[in-house]
MARMARPA-299561 format. One record per residue (C-alpha): x, y, z; residue in three letters. Coordinates in nm, 2 decimals. Each point is the difference from the previous one (the first is absolute). Example, Ala and Ser with C-alpha at 12.3 -4.5 7.8 and 13.67 -1.06 7.14 Angstrom:
<tormars>
1.23, -0.45, 0.78, Ala
0.14, 0.34, -0.07, Ser
</tormars>
This chain:
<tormars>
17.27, -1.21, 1.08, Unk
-0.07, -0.15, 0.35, Unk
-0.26, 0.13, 0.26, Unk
0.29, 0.10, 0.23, Unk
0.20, 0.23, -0.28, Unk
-0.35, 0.14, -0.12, Unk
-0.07, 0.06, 0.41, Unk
0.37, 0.08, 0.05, Unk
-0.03, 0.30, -0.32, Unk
-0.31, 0.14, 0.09, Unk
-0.10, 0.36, 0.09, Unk
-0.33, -0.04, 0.10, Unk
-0.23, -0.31, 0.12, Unk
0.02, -0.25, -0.26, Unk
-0.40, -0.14, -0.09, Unk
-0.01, -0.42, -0.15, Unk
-0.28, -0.20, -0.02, Unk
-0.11, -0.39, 0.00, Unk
-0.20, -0.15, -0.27, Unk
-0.09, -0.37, -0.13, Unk
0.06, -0.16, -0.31, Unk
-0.31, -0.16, -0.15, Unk
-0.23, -0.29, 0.03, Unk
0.14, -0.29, -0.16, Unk
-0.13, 0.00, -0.38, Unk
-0.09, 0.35, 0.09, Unk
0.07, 0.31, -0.23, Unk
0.28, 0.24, 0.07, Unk
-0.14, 0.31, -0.15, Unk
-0.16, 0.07, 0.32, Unk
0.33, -0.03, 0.20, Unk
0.19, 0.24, -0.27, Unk
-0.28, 0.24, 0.04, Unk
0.04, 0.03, 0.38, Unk
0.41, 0.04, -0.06, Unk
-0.07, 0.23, -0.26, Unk
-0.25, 0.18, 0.29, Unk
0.28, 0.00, 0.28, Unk
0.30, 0.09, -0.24, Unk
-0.13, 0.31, -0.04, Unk
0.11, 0.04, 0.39, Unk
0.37, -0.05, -0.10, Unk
0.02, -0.27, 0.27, Unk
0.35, -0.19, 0.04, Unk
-0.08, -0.34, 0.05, Unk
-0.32, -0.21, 0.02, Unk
-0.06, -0.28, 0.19, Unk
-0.16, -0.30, -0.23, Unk
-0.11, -0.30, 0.19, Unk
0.06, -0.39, -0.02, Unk
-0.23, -0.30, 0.09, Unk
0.08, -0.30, 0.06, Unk
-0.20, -0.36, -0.12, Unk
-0.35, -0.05, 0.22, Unk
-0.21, -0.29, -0.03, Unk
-0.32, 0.03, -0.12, Unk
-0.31, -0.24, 0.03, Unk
-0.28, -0.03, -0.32, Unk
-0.26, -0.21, -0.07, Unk
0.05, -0.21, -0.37, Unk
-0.19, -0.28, -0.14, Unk
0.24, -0.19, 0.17, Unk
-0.10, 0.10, 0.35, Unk
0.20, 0.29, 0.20, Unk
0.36, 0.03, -0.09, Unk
0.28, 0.17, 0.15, Unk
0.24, 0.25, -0.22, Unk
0.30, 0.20, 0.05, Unk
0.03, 0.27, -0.19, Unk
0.15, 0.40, 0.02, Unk
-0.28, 0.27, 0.00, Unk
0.25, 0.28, -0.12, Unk
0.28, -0.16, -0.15, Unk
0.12, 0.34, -0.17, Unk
0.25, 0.18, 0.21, Unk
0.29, -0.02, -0.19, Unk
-0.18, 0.10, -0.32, Unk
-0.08, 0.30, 0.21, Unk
0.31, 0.06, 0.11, Unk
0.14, 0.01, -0.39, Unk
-0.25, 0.24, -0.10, Unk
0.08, 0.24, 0.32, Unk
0.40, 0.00, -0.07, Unk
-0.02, 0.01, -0.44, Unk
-0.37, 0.18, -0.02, Unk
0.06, 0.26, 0.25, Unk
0.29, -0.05, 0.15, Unk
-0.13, 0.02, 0.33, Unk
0.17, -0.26, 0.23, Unk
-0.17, -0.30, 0.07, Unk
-0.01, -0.12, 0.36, Unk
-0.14, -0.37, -0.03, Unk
-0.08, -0.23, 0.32, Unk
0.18, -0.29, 0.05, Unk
-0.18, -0.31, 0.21, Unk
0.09, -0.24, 0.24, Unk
-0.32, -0.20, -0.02, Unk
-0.05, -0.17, -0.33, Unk
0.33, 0.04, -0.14, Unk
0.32, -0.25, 0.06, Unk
0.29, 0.16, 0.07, Unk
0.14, -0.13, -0.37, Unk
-0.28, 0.21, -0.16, Unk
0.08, 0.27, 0.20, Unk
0.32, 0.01, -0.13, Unk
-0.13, -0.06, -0.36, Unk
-0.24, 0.32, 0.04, Unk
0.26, 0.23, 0.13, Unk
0.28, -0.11, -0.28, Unk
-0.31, 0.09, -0.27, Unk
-0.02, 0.32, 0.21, Unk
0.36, 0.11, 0.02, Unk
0.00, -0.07, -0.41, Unk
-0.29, 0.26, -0.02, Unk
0.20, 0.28, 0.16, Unk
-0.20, -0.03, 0.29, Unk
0.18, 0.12, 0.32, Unk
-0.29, 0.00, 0.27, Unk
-0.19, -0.28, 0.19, Unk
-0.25, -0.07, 0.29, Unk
0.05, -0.29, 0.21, Unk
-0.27, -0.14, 0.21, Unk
-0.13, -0.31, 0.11, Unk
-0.35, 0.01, -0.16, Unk
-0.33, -0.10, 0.07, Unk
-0.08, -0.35, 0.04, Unk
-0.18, -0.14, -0.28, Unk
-0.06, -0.31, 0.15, Unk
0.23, -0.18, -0.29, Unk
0.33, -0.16, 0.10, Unk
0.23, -0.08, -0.31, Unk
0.12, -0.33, 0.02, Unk
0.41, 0.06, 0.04, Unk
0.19, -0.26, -0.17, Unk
0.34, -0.14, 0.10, Unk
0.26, 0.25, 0.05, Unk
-0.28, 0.30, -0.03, Unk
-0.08, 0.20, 0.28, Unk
-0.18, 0.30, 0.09, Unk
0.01, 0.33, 0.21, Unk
-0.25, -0.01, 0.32, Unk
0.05, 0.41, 0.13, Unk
0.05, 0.29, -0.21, Unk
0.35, 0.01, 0.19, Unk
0.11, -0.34, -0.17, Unk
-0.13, 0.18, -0.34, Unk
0.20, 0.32, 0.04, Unk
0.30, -0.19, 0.09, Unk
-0.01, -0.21, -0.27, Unk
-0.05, 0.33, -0.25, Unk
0.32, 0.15, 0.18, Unk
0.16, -0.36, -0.05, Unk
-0.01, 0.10, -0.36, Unk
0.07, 0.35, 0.05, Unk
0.38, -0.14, 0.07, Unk
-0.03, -0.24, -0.27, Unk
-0.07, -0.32, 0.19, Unk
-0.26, -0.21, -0.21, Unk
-0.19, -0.30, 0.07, Unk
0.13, -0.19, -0.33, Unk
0.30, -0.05, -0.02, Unk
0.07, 0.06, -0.37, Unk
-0.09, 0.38, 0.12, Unk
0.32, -0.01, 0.21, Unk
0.18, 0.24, -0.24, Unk
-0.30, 0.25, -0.05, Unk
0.00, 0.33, 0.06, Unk
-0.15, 0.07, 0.33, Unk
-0.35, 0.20, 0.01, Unk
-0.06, 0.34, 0.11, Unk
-0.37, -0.04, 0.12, Unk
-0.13, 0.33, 0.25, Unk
-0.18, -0.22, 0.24, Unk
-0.32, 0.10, 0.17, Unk
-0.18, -0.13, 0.28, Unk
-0.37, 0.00, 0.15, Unk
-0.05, 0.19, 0.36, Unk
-0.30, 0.00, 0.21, Unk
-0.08, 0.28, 0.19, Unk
-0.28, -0.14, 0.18, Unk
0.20, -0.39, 0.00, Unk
-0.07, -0.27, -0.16, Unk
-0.23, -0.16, 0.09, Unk
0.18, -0.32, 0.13, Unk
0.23, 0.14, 0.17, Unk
-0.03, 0.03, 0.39, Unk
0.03, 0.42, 0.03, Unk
0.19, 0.31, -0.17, Unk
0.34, -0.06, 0.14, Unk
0.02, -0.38, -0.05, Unk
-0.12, 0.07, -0.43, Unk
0.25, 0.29, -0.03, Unk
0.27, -0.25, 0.15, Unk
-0.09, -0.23, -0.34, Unk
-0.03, 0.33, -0.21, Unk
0.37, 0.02, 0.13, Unk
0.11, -0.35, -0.11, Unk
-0.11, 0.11, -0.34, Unk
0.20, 0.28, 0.03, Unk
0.30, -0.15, 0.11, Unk
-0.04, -0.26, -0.26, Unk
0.06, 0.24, -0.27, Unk
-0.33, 0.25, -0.06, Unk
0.05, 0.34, -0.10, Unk
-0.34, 0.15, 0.09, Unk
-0.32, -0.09, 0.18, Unk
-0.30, 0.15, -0.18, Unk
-0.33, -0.06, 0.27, Unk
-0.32, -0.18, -0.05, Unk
-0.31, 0.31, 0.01, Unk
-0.10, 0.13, 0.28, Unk
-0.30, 0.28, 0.08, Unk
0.17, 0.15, 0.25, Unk
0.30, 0.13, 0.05, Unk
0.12, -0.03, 0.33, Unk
0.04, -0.40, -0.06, Unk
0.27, 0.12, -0.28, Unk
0.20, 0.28, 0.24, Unk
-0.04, -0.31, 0.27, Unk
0.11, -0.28, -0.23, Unk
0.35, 0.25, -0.11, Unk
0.10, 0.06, 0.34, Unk
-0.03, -0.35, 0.07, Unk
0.24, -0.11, -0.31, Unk
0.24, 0.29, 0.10, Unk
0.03, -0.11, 0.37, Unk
0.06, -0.31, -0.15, Unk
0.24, 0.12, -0.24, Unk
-0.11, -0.02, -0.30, Unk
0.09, 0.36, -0.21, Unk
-0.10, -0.11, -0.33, Unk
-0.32, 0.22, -0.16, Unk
-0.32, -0.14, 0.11, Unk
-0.28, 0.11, -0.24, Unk
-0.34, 0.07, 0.08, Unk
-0.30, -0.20, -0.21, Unk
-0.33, 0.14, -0.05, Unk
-0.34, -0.04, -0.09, Unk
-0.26, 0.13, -0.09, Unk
-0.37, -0.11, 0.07, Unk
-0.20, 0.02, -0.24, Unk
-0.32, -0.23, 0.07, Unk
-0.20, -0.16, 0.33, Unk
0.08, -0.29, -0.11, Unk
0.38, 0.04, 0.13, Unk
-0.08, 0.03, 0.33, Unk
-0.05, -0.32, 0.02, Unk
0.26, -0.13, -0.22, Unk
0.30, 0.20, 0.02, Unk
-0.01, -0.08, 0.37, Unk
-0.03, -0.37, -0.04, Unk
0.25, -0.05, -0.26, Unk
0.26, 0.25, 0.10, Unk
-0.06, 0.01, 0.39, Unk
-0.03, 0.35, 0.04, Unk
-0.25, 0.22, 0.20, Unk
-0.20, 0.24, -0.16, Unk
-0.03, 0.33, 0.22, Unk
-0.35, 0.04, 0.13, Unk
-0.02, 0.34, -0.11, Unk
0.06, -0.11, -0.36, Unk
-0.24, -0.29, 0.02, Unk
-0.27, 0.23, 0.12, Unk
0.03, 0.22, -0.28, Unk
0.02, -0.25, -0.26, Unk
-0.30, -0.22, 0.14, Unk
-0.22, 0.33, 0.02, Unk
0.06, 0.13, -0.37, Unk
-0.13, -0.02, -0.31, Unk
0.20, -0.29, -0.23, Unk
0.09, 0.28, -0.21, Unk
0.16, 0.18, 0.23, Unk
0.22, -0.25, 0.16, Unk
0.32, 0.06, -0.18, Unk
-0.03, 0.32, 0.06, Unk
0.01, -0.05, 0.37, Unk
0.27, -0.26, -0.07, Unk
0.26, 0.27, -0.18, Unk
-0.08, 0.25, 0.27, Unk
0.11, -0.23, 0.30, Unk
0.31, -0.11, -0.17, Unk
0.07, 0.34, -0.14, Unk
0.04, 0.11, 0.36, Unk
0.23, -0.30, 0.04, Unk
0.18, 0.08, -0.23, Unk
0.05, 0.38, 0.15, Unk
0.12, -0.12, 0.31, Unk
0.26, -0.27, -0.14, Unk
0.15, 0.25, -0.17, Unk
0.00, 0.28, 0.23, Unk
0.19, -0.28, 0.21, Unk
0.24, -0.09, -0.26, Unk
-0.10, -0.28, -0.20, Unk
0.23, -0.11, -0.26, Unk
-0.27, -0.13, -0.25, Unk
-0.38, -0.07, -0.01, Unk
-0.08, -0.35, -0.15, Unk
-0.38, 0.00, -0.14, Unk
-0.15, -0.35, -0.02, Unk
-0.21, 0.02, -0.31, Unk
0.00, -0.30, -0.14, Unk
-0.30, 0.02, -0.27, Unk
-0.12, 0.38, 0.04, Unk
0.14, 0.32, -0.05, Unk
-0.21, 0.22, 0.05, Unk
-0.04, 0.06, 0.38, Unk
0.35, 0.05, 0.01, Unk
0.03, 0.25, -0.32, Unk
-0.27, 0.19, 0.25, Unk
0.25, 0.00, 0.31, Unk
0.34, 0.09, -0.21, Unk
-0.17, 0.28, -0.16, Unk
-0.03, 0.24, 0.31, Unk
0.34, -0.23, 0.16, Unk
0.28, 0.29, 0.05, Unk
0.27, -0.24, -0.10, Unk
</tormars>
C-alpha cells in the first residue's frame, strides 16, 4: 500500500521508522533482529536507506591505491524481506549522486517487480565519486530531476525504448524537507521554493530531516502551505542517545542542537543519556501531535531501543 493510502486510512497518527541495511560482507541477523524489535509497533512502512559508490584510499604493497566500492550495498534485500517477511512496506531511497539515470531506471523496474509501491527521492550525499557516464547515459543532478523521472514512469514513459509497451509504474513518491534548510540553500523561503519544484515534479509527500525543536517544523509547514504545497509533510525524529552526537549529528545533518538539551546531556552520567534523549523527544512528540501531525518518522537506523522506551508511554 502507499504512504499516502496508509496516511489517507488512518485513525490516529501513523508511527514509521528509518533503518540501514548492513555493512558490506556484514551479517543480516542483526538487521532482522531490529525489524523483528520495531514490528512489534505495527508500523506501516519503514524507511531503508541507499548509498551510493565512495572512493576509498588504502595502503597495499603496491603503495596507496584508490577504490570504489558500496559500504551498504543491501537495500533492496531489505526491502524483499520487509514486503514477504513481514509485510511491512518498504520505503527504499533512491539517489541522484552515484547512480546514472539508466540504473535508476533498472532499480525501480526490480522494485515495481517486488510489489514495492513506495520510494524516497533525494539527491544524496556527496561521496566524492563521480561515475564515469558513457555515451548516451546521463544522470539526475536535483532530487526534482529524480522525482520527475520516477513520475516519467509512473505514465509509462521509459528510458529504453523496448519498454515502450510496459505497463506504467505506480510508485508513491516521497521527498526530503528541511525544516531548518538545507544547508546550501540561501534561506527558508528560497529551499521551500525547490521543496516545491519537487512537488510539482510529481512527489506525493515530503517526510523532514530531524529536528530538536519544534518550532523549525510548525515554521517550515506554514512556509510550504503559503507556498502551496498541501501534500502531508512528516515530521523526522531523533533521539540522542550519546555526547558524542553533539558533535556529529550537527555536522553531518546541519542541525542545531537546543542548548537546554546539550546542557543536560554534557552534565550526565553516560548511562543516563538516552534517557534524557527519549524524554526531550517524548515531549516532541506530545506537542506534534496535539498540533496534528499525521505521522511520526523515528530515525533509528541500528538501535531500537531508545525508541521502544519513547513508544511505550507514546499515546498514539
Amino acid at each position: 500500500m502507499k504512504v499516502t493510502e496508509h496516511l489517507a486510512r488512518a485513525d490516529r497518527p501513523l508511527v514509521s521508522f528509518e533503518i540501514i541495511p548492513p555493512l558490506r560482507g556484514g551479517d543480516v541477523k542483526g538487521l532482522l533482529g531490529l525489524i523483528d524489535e520495531l514490528a512489534r509497533f505495527r508500523p506501516p512502512f519503514i524507511d531503508i536507506t541507499s548509498h551510493a559508490a565512495e572512493v576509498i584510499y588504502e595502503e597495499t604493497s603496491q603503495g596507496l591505491q584508490r577504490r570504489v566500492k558500496r559500504k551498504r550495498p543491501g537495500t533492496l534485500g531489505v526491502c524483499a524481506l520487509l514486503q514477504n517477511k513481514y509485510q511491512i512496506d518498504a520505503v527504499p531511497h533512491i539517489l541522484c549522486r552515484g547512480f546514472t539515470r539508466e540504473e535508476t531506471e533498472d532499480f525501480l523496474i526490480e522494485l515495481k517487480y517486488l510489489g514495492i509501491d513506495n520510494v524516497l527521492a533525494v539527491r544524496g550525499d556527496d561521496s566524492g565519486y563521480q561515475k564515469p557516464l558513457q555515451h548516451g547515459r546521463s544522470a539526475n543532478s536535483y532530487a526534482s530531476d529524480l522525482v520527475a523521472q520516477i513520475d516519467a514512469m509512473n505514465h509509462g514513459r521509459y528510458l529504453e525504448e523496448e519498454l515502450l509497451d510496459a505497463q506504467p509504474s505506480s510508485f508513491c513518491i516521497g521527498v526530503g524537507g528541511y525544516p531548518e534548510k538545507h544547508f546550501e540553500a540561501a534561506n527558508l523561503k528560497l529551499d521551500v521554493r525547490h521543496t516545491k519544484e519537487k512537488i510539482d515534479a510529481g512527489a506525493h509527500y515530503v517526510v523532514t530531516q530531524m529536528f530538536f525543536h519544534n518550532e523549525h517544523y510548525f515554521r517550515y509547514v506554514d512556509a510550504c502551505r503559503e507556498q502551496g504545497i498541501t501534500v502531508p509533510i512528516i515530521p523526522g525524529l531523533k533521539i540522542l542517545t550519546s555526547a558524542k552526537q553533539l558533535t556529529t549529528i550537527p555536522r553531518n545533518f546541519y542541525v542545531e542542537i537546543p542548548d537546554g538539551l546539550a546542557d543536560e546531556i554534557l552534565a550526565a552520567k553516560p548511562e543516563h543519556i538516552a534517557d534524557i534523549g527519549v524524554e526531550w523527544t517524548l515531549r516532541q512528540c506530545e506537542e506534534l501531535l496535539a498540533r496534528g501531525v499525521p505521522a511520526l518518522h523515528f530515525y533509528v537506523m541500528q538501535s531500537a531501543n531508545a525508541v521502544k522506551k519513547l513508544i511505550g508511554r507514546l499515546q498514539v
